[in-house]
C-alpha positions in Angstrom: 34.4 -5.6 -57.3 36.0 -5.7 -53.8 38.8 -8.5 -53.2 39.9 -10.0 -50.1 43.7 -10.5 -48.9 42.7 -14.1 -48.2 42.9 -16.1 -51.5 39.5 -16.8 -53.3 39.6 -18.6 -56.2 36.1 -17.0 -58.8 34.7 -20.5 -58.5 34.6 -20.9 -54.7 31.3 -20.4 -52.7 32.5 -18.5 -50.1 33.5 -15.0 -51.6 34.2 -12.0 -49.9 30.7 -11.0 -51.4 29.2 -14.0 -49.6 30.4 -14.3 -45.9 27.8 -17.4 -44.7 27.6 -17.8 -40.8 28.0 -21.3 -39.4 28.7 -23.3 -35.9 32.4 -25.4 -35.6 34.6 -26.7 -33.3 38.1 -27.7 -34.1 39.9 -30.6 -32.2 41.6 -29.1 -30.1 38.9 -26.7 -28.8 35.5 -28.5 -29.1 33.0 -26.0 -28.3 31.0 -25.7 -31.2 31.1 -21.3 -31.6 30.1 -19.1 -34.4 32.3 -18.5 -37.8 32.6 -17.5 -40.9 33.6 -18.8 -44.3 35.8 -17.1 -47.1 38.0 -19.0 -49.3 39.6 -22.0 -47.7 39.4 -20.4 -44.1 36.9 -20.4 -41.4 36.8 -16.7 -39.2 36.3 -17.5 -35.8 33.9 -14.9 -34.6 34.5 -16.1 -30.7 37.8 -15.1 -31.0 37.7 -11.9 -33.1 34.9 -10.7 -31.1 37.3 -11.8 -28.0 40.1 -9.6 -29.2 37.8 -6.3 -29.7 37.3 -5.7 -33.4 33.7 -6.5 -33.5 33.5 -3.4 -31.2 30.4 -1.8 -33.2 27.6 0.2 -31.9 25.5 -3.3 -31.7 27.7 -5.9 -31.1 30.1 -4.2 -28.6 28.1 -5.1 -25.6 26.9 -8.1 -27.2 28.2 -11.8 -26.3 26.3 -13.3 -29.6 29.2 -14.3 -30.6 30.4 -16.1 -27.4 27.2 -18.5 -27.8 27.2 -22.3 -29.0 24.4 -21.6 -31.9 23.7 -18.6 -33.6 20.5 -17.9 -32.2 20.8 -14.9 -30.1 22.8 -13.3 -33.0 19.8 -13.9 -35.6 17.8 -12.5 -32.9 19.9 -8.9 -33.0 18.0 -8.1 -36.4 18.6 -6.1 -39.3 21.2 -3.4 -37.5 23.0 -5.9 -35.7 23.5 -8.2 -39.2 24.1 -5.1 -41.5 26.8 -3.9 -38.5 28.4 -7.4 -38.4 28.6 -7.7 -42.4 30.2 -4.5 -42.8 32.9 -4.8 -40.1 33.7 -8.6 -41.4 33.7 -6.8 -45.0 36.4 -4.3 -44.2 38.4 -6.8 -41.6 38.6 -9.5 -44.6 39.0 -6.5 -47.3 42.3 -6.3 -49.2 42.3 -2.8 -48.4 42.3 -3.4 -44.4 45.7 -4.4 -42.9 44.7 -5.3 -39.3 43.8 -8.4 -39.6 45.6 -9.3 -42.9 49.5 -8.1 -41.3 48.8 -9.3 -37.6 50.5 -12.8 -37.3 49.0 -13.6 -34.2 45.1 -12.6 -34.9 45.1 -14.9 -37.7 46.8 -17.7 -35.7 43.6 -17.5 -33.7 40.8 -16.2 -35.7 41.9 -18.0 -38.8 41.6 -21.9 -39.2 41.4 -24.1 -42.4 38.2 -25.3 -42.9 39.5 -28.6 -43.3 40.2 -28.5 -39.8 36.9 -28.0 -38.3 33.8 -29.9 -37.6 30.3 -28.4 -38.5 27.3 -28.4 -35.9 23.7 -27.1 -36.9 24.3 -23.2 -37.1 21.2 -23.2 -34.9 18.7 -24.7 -32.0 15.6 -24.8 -34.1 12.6 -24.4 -32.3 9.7 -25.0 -35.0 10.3 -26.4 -37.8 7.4 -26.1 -41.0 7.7 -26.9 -44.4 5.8 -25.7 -47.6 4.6 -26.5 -50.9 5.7 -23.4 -52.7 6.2 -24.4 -56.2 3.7 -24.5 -59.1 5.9 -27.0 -61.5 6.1 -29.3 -58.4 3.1 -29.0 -57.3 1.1 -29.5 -60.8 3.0 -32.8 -61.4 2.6 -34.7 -58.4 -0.9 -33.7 -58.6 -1.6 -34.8 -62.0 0.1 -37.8 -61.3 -2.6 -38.6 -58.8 -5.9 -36.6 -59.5 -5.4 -36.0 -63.3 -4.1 -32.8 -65.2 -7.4 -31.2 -64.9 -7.1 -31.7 -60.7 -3.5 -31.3 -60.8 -3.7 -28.2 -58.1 -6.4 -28.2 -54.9 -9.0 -25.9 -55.2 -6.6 -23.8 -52.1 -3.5 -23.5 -53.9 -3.2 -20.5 -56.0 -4.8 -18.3 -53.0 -2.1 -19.7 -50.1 1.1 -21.1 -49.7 -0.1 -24.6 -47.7 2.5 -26.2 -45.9 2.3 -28.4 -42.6 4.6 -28.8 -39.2 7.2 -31.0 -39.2 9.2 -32.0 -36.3 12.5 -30.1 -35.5 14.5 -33.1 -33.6 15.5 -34.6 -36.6 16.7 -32.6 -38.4 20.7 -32.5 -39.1 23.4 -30.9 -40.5 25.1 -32.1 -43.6 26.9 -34.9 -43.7 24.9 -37.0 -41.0 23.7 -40.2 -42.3 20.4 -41.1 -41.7 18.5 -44.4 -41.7 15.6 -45.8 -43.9 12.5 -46.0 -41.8 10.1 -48.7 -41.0 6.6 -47.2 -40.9 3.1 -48.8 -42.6 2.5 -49.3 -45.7 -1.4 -50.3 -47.8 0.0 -53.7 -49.7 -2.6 -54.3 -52.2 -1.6 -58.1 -52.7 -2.7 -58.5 -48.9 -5.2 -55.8 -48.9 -4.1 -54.7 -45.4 -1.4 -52.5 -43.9 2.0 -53.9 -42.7 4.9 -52.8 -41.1 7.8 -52.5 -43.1 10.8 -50.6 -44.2 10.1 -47.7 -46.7 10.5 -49.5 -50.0 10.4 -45.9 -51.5 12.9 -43.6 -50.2 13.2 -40.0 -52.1 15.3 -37.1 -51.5 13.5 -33.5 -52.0 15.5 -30.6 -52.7 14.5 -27.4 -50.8 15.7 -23.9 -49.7 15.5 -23.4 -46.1 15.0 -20.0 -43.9 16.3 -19.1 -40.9 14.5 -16.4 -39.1 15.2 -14.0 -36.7 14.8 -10.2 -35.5 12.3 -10.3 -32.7 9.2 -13.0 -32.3 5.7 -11.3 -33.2 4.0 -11.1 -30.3 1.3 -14.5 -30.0 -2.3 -12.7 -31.8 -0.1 -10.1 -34.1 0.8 -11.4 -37.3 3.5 -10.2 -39.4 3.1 -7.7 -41.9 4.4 -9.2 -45.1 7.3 -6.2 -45.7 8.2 -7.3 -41.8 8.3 -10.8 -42.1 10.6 -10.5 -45.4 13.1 -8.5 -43.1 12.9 -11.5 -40.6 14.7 -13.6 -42.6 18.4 -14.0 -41.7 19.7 -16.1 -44.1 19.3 -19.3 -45.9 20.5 -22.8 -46.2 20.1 -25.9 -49.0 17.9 -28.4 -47.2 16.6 -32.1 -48.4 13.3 -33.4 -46.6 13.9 -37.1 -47.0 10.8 -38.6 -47.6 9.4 -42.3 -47.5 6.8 -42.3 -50.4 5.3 -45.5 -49.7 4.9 -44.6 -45.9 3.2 -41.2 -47.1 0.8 -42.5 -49.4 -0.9 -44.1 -47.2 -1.1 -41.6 -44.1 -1.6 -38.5 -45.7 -5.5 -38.2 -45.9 -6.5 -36.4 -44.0 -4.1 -34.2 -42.2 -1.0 -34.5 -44.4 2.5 -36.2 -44.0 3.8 -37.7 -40.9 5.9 -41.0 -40.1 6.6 -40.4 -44.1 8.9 -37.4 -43.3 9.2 -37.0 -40.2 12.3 -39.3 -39.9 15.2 -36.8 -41.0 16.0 -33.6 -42.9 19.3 -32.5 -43.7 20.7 -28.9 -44.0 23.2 -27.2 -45.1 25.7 -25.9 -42.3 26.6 -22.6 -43.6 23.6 -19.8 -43.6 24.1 -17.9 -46.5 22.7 -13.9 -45.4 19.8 -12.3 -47.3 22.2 -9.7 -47.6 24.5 -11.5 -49.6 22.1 -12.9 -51.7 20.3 -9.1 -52.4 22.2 -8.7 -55.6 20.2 -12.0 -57.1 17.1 -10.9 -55.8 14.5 -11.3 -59.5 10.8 -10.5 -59.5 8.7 -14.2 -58.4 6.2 -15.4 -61.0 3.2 -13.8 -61.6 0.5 -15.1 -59.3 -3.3 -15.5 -61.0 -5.4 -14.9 -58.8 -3.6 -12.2 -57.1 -3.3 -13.2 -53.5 -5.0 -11.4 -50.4 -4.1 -8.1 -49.7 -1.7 -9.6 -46.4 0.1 -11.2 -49.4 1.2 -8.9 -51.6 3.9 -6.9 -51.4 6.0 -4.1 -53.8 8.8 -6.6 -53.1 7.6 -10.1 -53.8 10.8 -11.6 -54.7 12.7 -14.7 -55.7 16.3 -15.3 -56.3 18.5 -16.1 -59.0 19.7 -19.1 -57.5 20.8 -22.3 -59.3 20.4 -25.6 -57.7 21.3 -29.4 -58.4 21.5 -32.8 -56.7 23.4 -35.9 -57.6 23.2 -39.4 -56.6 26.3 -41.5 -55.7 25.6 -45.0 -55.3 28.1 -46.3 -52.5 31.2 -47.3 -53.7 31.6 -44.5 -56.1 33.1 -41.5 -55.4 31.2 -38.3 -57.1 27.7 -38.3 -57.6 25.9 -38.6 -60.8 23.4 -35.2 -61.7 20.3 -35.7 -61.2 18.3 -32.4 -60.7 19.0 -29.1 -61.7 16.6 -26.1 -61.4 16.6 -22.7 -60.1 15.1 -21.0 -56.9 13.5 -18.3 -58.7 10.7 -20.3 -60.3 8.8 -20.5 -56.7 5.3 -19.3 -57.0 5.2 -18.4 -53.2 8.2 -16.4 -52.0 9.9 -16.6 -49.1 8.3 -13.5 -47.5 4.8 -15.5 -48.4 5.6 -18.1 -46.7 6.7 -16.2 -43.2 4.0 -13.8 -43.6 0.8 -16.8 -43.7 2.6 -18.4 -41.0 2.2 -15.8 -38.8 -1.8 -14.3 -40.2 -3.6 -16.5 -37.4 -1.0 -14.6 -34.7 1.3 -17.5 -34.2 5.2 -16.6 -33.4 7.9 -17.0 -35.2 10.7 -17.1 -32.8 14.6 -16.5 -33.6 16.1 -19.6 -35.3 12.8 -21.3 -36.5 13.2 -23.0 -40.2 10.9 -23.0 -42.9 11.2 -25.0 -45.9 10.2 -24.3 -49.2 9.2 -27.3 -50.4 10.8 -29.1 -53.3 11.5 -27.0 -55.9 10.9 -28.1 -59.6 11.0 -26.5 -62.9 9.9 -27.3 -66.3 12.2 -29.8 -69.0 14.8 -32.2 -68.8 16.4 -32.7 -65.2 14.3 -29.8 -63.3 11.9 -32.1 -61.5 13.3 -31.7 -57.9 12.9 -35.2 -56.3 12.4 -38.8 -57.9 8.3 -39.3 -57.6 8.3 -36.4 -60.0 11.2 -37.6 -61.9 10.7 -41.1 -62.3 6.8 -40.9 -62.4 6.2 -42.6 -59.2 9.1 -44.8 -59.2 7.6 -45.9 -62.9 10.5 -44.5 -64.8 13.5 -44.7 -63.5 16.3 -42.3 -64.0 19.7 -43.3 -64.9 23.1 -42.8 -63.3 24.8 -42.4 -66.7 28.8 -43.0 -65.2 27.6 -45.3 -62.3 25.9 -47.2 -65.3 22.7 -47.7 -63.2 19.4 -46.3 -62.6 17.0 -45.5 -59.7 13.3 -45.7 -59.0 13.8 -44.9 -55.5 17.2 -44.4 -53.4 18.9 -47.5 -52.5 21.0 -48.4 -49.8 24.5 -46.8 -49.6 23.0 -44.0 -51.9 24.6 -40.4 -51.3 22.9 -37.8 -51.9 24.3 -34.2 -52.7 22.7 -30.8 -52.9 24.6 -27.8 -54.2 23.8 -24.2 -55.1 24.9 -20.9 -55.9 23.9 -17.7 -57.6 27.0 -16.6 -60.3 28.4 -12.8 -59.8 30.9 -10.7 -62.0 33.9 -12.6 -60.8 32.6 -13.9 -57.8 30.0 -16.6 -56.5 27.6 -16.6 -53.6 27.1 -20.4 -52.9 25.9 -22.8 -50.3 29.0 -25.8 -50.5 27.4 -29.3 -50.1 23.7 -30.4 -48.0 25.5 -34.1 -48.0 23.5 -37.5 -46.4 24.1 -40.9 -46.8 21.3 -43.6 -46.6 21.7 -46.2 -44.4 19.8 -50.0 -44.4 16.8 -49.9 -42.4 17.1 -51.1 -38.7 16.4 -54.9 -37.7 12.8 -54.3 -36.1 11.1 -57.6 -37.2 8.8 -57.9 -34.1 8.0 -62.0 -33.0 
């Protein structure tokens, strides 16, 4: 296993093997610029690129790395991100001396990660978000139609998703606010105008892509559209169950979710997450021919999300599943976005939608958990429950897939929720 001569500890996300782009500024030079994590340090790529040793055939007469997001980097490709990773490799390689014995190049390419502030890694130009998992899927549809309706008639042939609205999303560690919206109050039989009474986190992979945009009438081929993907983040699509239960015939969720999603700010390369890669669950029906691919592929990825009520300091477990239960992969999902010939541009974000798996804990948000806010789950060392996420509640995605040694992770997609605004209209 290659080492690095900056100190890793085996339980840290950021390994050598990992290398996870992001966007910071430091105080004393705001402008938010491109970086990389290992161990405890942040790489800043402005700099390094400024003092020539990102001279390769791609990114020599590039200025990606002079940019405020990382889009015009995801838009290089596959040589450009296989070039960066291997010159970053060797730089940050025990065996390589030029950056670990120069003084000076890591008084200005180095910087603790405690000393920086983290910006979305990207100007997102579309967001969508899926409904990609079968476990998640089948309970929140027996919940509502029965077991014997549990899945739409469309579900095993496409991955269905819908648009949801870039501008709010934010990078972990934003707080965001519980939103007013309607809601059908049975007592009144009419619709009123209240906050969300139902708040839920969902916990979701996002996808950056990147390489260039399909032309508008071409679709992607699916072995193309799995190469567009640059990298991945941990992503929660807050969501207002009260607000969506009410809105979503006919065309799907709006006001419900459109209100915030959080990401993670480091995006974790499909390179570095190759060596996870594990064969997606078999799909019965197989899919259209545009859908299938030698290479349908998930990863070995755990995942988990706690709940810290305020006032306490660490949250308490909640969820914990793993990534490679999906139905629809990644690839999938880029791939029937794109069959009608729409674009999918550099730094556009899908979601996966929340990802669940079968037995104690995997349900991966709290209308599955708590059967519609029914049965609530408990906070065992807060020594409370919840039905639906109070005010104050923190809540905390992690995930990581486990090497020999070593640990590809994704650090924290972090979010407090905040009291609802004072909107009461006269």
């Amino acid at each position: 296993m290659a080492t690095s001569w900056v100190s890793v500890q085996t339980d840290s996300d950021w390994s050598l093997q990992n290398l996870p782009y992001g966007i910071f500024s430091t105080a004393d030079n705001p402008r938010p610029r491109p970086g990389v994590a290992i161990g405890d340090l942040v790489i800043d790529l402005a700099a390094l690129s400024g003092s020539g040793l990102l001279a390769g055939h791609m990114l020599g007469s590039s200025s990606c790395f002079q940019q405020t997001t990382l889009n015009e980097f995801m838009g290089m490709g596959q040589p450009a991100w296989r070039e960066a990773r291997s010159i970053l490799t060797r730089l940050l390689s025990s065996q390589e001396g030029v950056l670990r014995d120069s003084a000076y190049l890591q008084s200005s390419c180095c910087i603790p990660q405690s000393a920086v502030t983290m910006h979305l890694p990207a100007t997102i130009p579309n967001y969508t978000d899926f409904y990609a998992s079968r476990e998640h899927a089948t309970a929140v549809g027996a919940m509502f139609r029965g077991k014997a309706n549990a899945l739409q008639p469309n579900w095993l042939h496409l991955p269905v998703g819908y648009h949801g609205r870039a501008s709010s999303v934010v990078v972990s560690g934003t707080d965001v606010r519980r939103p007013w919206g309607q809601v059908w109050q049975e007592e009144s039989k009419q619709a009123e105008w209240v906050p969300s009474a139902a708040v839920d986190y969902e916990l979701e992979l996002g996808i950056f892509m990147g390489g260039s945009a399909n032309q508008l009438g071409h679709p992607l081929r699916i072995e193309a559209a799995d190469a567009a993907v640059f990298g991945y983040v941990l992503l929660n699509d807050w969501s207002a169950r009260d607000l969506q239960k009410w809105e979503y015939v006919p065309l799907g969720p709006f006001t419900s979710k459109n209100w915030a999603t959080s990401i993670s700010p480091w995006v974790v390369t499909a390179a570095a997450l190759e060596p996870f890669r594990v064969p997606a669950p078999t799909q019965d029906p197989a899919p259209p021919a545009y859908l299938r691919s030698q290479a349908g592929c998930n990863y070995d990825l755990d995942l988990r999300v706690g709940v810290a009520p305020a006032g306490r300091a660490g949250p308490d477990p909640v969820t914990h599943t793993n990534m490679r239960t999906l139905y629809w992969t990644p690839a999938q999902m880029a791939a029937h976005h794109t069959v009608s010939g729409c674009p999918l541009v550099p730094g556009d974000l899908l979601g996966t939608g929340t990802i669940s798996s079968e037995g104690p804990g995997g349900a991966g948000c709290l209308l599955e958990a708590t059967l519609n806010g029914t049965k609530p789950v408990a906070l065992q060392s807060a020594g409370t429950h919840r039905a639906w996420l109070q005010d104050g509640d923190r809540v905390v995605l992690t995930g990581h897939c486990q090497g020999e040694g070593y640990r590809v992770g994704f650090g924290e997609c972090a979010g407090t929720l905040l009291p609802a605004l004072d909107l009461t209209l006269a």
